[in-house]
C-alpha positions, 0 to 999 in steps of 0.5 A: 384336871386328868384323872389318876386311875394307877394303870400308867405303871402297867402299860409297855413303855418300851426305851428309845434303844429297843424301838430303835433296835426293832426298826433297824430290823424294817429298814431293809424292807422299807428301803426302795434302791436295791444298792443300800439294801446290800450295803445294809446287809453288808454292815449287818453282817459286819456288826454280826462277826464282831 
């Protein structure tokens, strides 16, 4: 039925890991309440000093 042209191996086939580490990067910016904004930032900071 489809054609087999041997470009699937070529194209980006990025994990569910890093497009969820690139959205964790959004979510600040698509999060309206300023509170879960800080709180956010709060957790991020934590994960970072670990």
């Amino acid at each position: 039925m489809g054609q087999r042209t041997g470009l699937s191996d070529i194209y980006f086939k990025p994990t569910i890991a890093a497009l969820f580490k690139e959205y964790k990067k959004a979510i600040p910016f698509l999060t309206i309440a300023t509170g879960n904004r800080k709180q956010f930032e709060v957790e991020e900071m934590k994960e970072e000093q670990e």
